[in-house]
PQR file with spaces between the fields and no chain letter, atoms N, CA, C, O and H, PARSE charges and radii, in Angstrom:
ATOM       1  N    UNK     1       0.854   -1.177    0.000 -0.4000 1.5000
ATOM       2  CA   UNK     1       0.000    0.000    0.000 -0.0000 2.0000
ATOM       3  C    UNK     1       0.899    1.239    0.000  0.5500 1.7000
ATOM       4  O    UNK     1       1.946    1.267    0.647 -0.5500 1.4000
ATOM       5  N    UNK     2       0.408    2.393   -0.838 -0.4000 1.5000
ATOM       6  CA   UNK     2       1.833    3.296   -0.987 -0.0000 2.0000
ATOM       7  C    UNK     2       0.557    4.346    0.232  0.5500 1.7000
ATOM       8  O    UNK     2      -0.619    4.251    0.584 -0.5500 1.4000
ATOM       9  H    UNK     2      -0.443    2.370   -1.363  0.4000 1.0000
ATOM      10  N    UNK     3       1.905    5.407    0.522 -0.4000 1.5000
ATOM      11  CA   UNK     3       1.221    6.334    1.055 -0.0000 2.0000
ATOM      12  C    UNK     3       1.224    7.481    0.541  0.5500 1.7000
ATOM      13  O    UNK     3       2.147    7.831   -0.194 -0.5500 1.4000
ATOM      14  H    UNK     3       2.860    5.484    0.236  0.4000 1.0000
ATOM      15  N    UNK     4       0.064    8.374    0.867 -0.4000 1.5000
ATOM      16  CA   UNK     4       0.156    9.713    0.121 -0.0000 2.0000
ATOM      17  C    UNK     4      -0.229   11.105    1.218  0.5500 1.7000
ATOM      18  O    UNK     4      -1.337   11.338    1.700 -0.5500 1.4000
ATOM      19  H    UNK     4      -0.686    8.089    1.464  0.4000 1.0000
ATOM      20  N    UNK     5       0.646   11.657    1.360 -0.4000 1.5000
ATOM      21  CA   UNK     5       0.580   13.422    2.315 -0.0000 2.0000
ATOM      22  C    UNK     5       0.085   14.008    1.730  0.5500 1.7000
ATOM      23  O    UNK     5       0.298   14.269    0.545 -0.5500 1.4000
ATOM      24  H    UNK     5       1.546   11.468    0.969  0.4000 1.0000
ATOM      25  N    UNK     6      -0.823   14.421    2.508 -0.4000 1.5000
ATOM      26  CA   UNK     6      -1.696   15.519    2.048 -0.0000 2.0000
ATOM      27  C    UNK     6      -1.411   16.594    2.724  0.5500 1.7000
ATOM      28  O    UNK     6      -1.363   16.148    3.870 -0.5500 1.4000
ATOM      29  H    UNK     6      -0.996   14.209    3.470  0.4000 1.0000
ATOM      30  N    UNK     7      -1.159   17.857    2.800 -0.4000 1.5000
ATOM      31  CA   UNK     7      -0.888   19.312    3.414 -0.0000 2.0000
ATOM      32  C    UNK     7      -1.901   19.867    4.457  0.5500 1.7000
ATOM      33  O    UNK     7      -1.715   20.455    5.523 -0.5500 1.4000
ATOM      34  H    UNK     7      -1.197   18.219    1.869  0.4000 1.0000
ATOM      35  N    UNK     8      -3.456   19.349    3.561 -0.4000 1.5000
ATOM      36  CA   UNK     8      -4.421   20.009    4.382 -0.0000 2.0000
ATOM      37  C    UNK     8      -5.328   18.703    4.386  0.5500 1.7000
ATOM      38  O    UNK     8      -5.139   17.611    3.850 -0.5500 1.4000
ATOM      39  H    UNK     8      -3.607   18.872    2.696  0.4000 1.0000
ATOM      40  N    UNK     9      -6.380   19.177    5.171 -0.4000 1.5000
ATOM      41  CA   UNK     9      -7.517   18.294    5.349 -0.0000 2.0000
ATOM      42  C    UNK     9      -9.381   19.225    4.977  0.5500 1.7000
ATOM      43  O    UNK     9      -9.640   20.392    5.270 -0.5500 1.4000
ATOM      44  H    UNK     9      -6.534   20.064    5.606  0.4000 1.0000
ATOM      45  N    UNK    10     -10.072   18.500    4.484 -0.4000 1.5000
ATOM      46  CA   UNK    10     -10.160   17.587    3.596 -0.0000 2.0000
ATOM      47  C    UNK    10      -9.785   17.950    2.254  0.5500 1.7000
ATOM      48  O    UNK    10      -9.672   19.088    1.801 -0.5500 1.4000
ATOM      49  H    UNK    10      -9.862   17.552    4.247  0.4000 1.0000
ATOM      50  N    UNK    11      -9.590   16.749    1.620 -0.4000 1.5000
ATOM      51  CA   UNK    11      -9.038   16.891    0.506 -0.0000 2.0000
ATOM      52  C    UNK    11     -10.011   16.106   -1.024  0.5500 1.7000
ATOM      53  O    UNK    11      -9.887   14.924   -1.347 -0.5500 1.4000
ATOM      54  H    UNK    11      -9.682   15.824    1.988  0.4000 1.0000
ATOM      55  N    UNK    12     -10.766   16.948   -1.626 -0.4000 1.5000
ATOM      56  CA   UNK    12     -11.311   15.948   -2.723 -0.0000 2.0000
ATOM      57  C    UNK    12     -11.137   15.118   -3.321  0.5500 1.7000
ATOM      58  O    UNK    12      -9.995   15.107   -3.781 -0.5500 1.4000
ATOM      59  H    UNK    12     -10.866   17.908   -1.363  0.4000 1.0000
ATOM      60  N    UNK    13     -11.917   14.070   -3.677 -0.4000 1.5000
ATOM      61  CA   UNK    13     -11.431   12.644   -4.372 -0.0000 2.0000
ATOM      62  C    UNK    13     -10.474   12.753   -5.277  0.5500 1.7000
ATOM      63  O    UNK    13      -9.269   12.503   -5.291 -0.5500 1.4000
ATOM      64  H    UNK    13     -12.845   14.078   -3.303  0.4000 1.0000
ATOM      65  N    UNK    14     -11.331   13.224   -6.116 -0.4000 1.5000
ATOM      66  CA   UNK    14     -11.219   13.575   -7.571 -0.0000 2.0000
ATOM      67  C    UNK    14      -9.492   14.645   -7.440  0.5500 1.7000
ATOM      68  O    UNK    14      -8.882   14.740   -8.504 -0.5500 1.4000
ATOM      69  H    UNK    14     -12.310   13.427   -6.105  0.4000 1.0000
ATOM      70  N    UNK    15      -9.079   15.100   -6.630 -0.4000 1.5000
ATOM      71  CA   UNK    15      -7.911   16.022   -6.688 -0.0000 2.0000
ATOM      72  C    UNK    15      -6.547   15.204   -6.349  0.5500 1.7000
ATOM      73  O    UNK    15      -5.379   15.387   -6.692 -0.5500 1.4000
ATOM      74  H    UNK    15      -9.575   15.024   -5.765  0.4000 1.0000
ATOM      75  N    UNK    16      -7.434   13.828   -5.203 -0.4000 1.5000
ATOM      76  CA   UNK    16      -5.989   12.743   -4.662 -0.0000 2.0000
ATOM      77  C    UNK    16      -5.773   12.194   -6.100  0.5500 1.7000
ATOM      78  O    UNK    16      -4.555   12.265   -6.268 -0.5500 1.4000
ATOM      79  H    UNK    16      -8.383   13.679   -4.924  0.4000 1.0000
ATOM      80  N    UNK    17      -6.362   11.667   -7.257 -0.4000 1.5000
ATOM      81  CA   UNK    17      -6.481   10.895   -8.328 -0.0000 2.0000
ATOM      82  C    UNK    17      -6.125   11.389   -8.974  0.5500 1.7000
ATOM      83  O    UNK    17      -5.585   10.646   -9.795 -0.5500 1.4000
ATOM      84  H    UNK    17      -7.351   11.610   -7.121  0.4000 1.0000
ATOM      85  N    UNK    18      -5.992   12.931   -9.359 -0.4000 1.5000
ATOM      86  CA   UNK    18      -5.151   13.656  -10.299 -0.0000 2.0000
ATOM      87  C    UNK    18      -3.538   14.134   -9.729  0.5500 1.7000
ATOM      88  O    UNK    18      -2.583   14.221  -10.500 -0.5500 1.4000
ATOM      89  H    UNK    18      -6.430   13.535   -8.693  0.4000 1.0000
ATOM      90  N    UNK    19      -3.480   14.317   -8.769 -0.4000 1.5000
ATOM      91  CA   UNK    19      -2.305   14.754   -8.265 -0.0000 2.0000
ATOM      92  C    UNK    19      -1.668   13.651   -8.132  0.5500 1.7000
ATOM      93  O    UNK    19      -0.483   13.812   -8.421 -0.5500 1.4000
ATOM      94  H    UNK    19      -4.256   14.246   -8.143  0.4000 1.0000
ATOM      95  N    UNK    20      -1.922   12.576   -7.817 -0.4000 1.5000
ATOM      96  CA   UNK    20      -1.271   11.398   -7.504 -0.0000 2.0000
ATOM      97  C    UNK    20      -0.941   10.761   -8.700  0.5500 1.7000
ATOM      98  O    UNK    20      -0.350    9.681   -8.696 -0.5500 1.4000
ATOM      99  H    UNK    20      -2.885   12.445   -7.582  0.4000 1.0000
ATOM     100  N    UNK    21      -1.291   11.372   -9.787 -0.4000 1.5000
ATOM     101  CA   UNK    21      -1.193   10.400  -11.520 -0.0000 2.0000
ATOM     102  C    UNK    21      -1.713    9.489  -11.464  0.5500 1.7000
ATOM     103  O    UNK    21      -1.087    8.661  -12.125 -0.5500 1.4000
ATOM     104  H    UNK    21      -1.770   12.250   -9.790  0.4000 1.0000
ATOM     105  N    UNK    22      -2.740    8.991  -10.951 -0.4000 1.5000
ATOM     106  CA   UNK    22      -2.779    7.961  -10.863 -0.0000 2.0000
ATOM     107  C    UNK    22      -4.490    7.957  -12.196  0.5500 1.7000
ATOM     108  O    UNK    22      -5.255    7.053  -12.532 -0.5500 1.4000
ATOM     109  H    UNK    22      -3.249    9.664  -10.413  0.4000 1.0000
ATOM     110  N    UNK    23      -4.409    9.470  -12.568 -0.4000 1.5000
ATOM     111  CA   UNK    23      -5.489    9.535  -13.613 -0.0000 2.0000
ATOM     112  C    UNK    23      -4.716   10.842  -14.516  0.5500 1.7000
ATOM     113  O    UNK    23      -4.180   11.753  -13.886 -0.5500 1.4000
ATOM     114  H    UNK    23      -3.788   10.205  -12.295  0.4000 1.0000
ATOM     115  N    UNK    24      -4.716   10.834  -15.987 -0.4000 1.5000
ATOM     116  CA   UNK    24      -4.237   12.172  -16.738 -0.0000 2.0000
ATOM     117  C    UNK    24      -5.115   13.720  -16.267  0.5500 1.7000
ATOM     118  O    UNK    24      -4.728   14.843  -16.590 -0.5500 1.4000
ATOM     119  H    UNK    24      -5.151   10.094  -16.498  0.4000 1.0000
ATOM     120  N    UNK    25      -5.984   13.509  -15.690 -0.4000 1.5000
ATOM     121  CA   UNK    25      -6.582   14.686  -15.841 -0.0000 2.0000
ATOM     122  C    UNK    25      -7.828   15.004  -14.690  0.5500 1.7000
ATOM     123  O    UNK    25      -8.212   14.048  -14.017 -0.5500 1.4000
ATOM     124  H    UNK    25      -6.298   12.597  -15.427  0.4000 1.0000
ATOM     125  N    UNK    26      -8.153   15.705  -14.577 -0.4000 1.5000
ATOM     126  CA   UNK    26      -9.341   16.055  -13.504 -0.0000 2.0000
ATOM     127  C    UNK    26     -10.434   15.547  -14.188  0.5500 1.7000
ATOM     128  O    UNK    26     -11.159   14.922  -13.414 -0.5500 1.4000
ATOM     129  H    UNK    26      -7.841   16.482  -15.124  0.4000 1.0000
ATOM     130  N    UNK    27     -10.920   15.566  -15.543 -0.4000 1.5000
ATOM     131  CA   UNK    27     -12.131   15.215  -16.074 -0.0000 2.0000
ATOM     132  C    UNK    27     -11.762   13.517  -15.922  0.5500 1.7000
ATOM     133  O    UNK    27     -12.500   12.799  -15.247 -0.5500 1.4000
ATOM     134  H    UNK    27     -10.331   16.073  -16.171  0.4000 1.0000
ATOM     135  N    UNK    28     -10.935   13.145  -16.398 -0.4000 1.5000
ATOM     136  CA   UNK    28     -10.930   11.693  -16.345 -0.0000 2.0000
ATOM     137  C    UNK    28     -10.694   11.146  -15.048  0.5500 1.7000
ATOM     138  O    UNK    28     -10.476    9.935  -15.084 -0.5500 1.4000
ATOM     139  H    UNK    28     -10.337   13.729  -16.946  0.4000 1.0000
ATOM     140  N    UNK    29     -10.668   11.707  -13.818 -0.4000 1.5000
ATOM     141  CA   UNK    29     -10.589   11.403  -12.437 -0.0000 2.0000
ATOM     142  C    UNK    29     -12.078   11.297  -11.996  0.5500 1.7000
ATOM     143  O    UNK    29     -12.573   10.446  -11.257 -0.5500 1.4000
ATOM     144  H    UNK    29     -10.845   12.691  -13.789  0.4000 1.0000
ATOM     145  N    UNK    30     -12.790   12.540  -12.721 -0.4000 1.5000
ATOM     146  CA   UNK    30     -14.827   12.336  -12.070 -0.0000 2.0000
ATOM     147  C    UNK    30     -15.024   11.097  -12.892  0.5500 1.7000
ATOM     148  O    UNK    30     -15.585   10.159  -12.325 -0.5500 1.4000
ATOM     149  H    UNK    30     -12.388   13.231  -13.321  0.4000 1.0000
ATOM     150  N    UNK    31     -14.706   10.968  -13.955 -0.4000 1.5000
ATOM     151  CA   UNK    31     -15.438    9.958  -15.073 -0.0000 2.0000
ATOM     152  C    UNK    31     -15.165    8.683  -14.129  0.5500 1.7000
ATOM     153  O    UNK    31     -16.070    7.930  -13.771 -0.5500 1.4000
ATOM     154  H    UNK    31     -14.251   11.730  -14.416  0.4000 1.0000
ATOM     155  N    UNK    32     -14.109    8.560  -13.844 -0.4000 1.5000
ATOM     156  CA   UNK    32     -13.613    7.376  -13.103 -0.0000 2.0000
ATOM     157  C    UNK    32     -14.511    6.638  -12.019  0.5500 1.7000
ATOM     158  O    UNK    32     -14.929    5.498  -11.817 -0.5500 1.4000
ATOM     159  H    UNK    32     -13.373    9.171  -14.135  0.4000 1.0000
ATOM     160  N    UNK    33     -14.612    8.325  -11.225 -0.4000 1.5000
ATOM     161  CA   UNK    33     -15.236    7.920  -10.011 -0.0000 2.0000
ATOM     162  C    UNK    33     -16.750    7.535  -10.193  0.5500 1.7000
ATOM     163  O    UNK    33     -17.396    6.647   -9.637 -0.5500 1.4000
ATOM     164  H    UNK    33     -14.273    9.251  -11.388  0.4000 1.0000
ATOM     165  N    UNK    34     -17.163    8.549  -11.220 -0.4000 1.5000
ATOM     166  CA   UNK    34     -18.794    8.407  -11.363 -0.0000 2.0000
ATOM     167  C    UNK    34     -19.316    7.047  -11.829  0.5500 1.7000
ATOM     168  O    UNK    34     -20.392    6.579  -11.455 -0.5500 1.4000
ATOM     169  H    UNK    34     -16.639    9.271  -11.672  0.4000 1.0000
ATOM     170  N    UNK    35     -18.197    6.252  -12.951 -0.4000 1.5000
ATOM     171  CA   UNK    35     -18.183    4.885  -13.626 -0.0000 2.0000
ATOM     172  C    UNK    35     -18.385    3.770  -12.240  0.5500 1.7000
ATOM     173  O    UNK    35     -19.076    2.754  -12.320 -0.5500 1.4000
ATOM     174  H    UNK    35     -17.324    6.632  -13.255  0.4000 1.0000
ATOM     175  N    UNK    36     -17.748    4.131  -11.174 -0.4000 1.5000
ATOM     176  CA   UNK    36     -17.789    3.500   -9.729 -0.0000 2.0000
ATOM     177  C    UNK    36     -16.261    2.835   -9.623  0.5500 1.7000
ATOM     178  O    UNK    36     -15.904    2.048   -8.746 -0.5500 1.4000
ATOM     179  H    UNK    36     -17.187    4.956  -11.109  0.4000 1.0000
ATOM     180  N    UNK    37     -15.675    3.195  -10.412 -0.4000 1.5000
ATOM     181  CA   UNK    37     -14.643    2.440  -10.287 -0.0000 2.0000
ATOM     182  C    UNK    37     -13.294    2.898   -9.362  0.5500 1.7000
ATOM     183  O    UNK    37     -12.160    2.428   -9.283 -0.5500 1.4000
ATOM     184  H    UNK    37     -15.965    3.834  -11.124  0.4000 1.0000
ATOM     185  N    UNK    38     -13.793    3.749   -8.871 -0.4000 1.5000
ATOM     186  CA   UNK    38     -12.774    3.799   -7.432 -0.0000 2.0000
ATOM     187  C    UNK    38     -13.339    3.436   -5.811  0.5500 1.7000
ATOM     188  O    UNK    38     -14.529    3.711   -5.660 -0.5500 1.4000
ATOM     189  H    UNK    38     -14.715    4.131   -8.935  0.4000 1.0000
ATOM     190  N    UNK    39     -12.826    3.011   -4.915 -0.4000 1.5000
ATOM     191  CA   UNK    39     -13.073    2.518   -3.501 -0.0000 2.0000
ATOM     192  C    UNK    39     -12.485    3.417   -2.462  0.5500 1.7000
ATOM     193  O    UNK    39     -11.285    3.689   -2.495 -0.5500 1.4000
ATOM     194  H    UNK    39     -11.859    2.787   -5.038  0.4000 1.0000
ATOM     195  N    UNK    40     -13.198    3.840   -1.639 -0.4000 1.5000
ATOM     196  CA   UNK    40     -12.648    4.589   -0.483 -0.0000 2.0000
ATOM     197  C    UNK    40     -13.287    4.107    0.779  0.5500 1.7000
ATOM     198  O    UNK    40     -14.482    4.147    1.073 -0.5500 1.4000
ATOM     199  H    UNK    40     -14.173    3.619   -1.612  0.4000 1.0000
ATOM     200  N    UNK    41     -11.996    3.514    1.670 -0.4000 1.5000
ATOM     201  CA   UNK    41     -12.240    2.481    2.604 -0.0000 2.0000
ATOM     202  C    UNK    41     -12.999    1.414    2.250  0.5500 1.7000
ATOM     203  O    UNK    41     -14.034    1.125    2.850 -0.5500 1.4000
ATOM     204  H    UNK    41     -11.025    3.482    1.431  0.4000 1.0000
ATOM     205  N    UNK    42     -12.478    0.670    1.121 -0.4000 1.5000
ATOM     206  CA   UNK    42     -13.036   -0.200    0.556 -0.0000 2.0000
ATOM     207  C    UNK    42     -14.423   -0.420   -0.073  0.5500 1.7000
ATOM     208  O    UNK    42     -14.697   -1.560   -0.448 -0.5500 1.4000
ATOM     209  H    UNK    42     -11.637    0.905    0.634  0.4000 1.0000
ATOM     210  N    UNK    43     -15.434    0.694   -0.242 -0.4000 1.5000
ATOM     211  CA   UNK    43     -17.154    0.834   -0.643 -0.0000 2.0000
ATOM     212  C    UNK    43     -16.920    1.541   -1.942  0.5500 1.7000
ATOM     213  O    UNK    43     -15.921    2.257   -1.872 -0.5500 1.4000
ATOM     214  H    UNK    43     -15.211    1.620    0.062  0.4000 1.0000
ATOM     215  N    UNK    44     -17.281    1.559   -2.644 -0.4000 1.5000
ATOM     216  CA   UNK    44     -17.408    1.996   -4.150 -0.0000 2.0000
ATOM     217  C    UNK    44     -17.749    3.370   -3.806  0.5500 1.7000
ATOM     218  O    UNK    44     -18.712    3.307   -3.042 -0.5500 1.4000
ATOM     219  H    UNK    44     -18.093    0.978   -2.701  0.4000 1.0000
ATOM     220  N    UNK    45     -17.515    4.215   -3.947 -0.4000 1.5000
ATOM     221  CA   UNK    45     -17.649    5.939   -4.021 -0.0000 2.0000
ATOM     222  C    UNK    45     -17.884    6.656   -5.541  0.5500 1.7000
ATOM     223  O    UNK    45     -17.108    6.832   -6.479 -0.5500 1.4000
ATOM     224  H    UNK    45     -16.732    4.266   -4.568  0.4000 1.0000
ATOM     225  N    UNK    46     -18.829    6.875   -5.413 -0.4000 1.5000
ATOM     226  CA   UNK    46     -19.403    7.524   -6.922 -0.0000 2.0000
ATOM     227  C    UNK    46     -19.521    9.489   -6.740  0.5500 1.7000
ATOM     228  O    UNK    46     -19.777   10.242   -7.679 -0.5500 1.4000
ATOM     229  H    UNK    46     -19.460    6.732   -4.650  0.4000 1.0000
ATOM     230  N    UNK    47     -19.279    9.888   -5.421 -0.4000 1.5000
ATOM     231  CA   UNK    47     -19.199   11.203   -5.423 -0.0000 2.0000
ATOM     232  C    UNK    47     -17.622   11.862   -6.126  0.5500 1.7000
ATOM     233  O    UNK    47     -16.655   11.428   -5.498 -0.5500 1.4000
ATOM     234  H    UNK    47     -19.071    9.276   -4.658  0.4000 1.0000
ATOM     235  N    UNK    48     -17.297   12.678   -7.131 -0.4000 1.5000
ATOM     236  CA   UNK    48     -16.627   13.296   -7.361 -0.0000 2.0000
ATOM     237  C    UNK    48     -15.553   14.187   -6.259  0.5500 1.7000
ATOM     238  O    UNK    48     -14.331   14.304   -6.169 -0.5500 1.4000
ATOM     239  H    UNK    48     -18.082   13.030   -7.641  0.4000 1.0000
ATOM     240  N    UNK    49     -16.671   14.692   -5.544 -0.4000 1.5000
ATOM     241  CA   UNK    49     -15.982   15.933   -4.457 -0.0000 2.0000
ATOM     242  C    UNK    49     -16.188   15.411   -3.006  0.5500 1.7000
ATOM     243  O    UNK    49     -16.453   16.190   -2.090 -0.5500 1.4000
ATOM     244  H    UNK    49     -17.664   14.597   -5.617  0.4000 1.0000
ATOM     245  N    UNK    50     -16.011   13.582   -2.759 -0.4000 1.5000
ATOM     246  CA   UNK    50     -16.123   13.454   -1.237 -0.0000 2.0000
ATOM     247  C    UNK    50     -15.138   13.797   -0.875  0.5500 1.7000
ATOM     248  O    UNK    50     -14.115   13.642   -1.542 -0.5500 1.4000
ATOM     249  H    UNK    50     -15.795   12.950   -3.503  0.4000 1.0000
ATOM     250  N    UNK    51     -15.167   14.459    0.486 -0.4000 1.5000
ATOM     251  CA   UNK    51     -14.059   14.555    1.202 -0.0000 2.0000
ATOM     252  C    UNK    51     -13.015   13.943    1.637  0.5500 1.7000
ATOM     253  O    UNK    51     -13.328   13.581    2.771 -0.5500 1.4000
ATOM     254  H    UNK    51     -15.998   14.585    1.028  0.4000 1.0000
ATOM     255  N    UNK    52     -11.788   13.551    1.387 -0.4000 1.5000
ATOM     256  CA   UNK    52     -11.087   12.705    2.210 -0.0000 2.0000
ATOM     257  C    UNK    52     -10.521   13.200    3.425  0.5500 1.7000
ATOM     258  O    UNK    52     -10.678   14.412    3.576 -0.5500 1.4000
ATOM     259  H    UNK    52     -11.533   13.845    0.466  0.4000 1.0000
ATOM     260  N    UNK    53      -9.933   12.628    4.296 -0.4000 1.5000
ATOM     261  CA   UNK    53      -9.220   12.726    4.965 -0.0000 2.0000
ATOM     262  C    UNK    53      -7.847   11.632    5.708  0.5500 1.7000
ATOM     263  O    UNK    53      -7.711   10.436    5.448 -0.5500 1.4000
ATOM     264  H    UNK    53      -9.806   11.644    4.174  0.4000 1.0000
ATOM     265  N    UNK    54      -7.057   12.363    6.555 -0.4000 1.5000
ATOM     266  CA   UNK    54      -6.074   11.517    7.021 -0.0000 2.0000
ATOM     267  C    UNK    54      -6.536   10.292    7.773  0.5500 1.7000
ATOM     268  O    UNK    54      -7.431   10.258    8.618 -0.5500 1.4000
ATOM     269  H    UNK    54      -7.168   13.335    6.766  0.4000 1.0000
ATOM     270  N    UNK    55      -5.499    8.895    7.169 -0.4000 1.5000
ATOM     271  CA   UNK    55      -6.449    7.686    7.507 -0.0000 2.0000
ATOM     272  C    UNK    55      -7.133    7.015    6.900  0.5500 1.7000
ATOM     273  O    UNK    55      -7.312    5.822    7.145 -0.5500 1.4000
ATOM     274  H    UNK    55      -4.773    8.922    6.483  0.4000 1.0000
ATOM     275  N    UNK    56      -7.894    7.941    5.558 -0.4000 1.5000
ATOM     276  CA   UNK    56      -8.434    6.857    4.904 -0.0000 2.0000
ATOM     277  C    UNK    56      -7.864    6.572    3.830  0.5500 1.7000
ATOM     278  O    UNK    56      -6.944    7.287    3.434 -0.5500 1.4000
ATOM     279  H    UNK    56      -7.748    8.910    5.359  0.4000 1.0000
ATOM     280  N    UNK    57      -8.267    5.495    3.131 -0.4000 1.5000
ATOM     281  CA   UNK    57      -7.838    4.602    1.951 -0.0000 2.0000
ATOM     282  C    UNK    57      -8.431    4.673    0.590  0.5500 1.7000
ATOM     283  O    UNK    57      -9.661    4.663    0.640 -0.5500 1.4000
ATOM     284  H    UNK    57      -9.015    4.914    3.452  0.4000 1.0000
ATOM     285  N    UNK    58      -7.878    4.748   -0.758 -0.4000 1.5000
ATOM     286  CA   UNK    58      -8.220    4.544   -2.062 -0.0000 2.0000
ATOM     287  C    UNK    58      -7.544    3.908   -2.392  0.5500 1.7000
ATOM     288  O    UNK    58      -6.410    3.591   -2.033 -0.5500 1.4000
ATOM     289  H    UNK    58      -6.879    4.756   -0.798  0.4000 1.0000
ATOM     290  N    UNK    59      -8.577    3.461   -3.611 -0.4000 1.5000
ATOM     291  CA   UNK    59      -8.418    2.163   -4.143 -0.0000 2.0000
ATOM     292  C    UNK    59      -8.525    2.465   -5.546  0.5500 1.7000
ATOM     293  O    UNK    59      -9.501    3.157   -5.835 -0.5500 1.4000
ATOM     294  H    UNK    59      -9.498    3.719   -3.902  0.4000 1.0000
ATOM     295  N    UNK    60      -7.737    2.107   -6.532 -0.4000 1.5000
ATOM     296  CA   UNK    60      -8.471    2.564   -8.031 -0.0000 2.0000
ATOM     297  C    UNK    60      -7.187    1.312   -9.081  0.5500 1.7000
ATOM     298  O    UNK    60      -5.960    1.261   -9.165 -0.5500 1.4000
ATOM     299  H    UNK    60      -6.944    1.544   -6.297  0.4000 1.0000
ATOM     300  N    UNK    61      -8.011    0.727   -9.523 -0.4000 1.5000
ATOM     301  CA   UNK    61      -7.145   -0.164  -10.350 -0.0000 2.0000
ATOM     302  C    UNK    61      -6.055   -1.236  -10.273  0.5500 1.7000
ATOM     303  O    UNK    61      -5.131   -1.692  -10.946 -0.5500 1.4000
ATOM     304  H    UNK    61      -9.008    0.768   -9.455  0.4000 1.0000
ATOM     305  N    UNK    62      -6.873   -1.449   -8.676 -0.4000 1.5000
ATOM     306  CA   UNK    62      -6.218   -2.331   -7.882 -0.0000 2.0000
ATOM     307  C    UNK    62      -4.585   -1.949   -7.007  0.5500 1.7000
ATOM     308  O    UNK    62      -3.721   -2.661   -6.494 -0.5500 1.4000
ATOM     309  H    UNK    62      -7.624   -1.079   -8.130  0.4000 1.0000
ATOM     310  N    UNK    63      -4.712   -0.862   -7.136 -0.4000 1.5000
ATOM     311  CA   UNK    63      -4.135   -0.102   -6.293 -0.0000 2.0000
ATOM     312  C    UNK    63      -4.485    0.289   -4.729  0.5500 1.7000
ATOM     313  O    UNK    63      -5.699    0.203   -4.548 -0.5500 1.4000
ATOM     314  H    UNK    63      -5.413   -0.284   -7.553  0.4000 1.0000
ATOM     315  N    UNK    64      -3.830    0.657   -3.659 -0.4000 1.5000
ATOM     316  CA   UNK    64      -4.311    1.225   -2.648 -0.0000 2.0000
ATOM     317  C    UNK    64      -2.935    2.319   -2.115  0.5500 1.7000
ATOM     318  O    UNK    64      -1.705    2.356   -2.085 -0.5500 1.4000
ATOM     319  H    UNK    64      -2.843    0.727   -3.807  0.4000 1.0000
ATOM     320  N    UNK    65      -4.167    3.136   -1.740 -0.4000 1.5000
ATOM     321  CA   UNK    65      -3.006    3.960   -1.636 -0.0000 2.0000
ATOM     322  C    UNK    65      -3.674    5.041    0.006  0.5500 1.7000
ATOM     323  O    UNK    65      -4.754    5.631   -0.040 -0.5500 1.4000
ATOM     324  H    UNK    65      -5.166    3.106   -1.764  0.4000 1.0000
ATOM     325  N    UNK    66      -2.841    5.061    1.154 -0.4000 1.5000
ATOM     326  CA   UNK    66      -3.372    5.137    2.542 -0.0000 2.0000
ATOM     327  C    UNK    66      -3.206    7.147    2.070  0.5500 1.7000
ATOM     328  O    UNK    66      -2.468    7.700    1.254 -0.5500 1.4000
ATOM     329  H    UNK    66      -1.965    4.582    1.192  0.4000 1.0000
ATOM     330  N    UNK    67      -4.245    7.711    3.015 -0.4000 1.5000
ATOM     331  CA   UNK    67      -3.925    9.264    3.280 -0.0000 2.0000
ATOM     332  C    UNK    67      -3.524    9.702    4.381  0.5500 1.7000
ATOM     333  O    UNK    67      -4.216    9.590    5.394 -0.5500 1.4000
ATOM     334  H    UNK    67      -4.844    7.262    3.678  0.4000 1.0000
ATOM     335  N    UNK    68      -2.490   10.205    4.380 -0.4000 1.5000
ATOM     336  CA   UNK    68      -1.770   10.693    5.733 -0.0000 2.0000
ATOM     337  C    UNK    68      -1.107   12.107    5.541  0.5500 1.7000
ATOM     338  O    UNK    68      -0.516   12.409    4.504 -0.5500 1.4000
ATOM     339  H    UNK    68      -1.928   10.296    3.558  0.4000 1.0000
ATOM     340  N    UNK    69      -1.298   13.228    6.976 -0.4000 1.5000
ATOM     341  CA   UNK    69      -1.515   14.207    6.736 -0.0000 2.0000
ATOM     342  C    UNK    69       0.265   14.256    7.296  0.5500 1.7000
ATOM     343  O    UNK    69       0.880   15.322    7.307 -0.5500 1.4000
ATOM     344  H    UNK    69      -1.779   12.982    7.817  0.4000 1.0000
């Protein structure tokens, strides 16, 4: 599981998935999420702008990746 720092808290889905590369672009980070195909703390998350915070977990392409502030 890799980890990822975040500066502040909360932090939008859709912004960990672009900053992290782990998507080319902000539009293709909502598409992603809205398709259902990302997990936060393991439940399918279809909101674009949930909040994250330190502690929790994403998941996208069989990846996981922990948030820590």
């Amino acid at each position: 599981m890799r980890e990822v720092k975040i500066k502040k808290e909360p932090v939008e889905l859709y912004k960990i998935l672009k900053f992290e590369g782990m998507v080319s672009s902000g539009g293709e980070a909502k598409s992603v999420i809205g398709d259902g195909q990302v997990l936060v703390n393991g439940l399918i998350e279809t909101r674009k702008r949930k909040k994250i915070l330190s502690g929790d977990t994403v998941e996208y392409m069989g990846e996981k990746y922990r948030i820590l502030l």
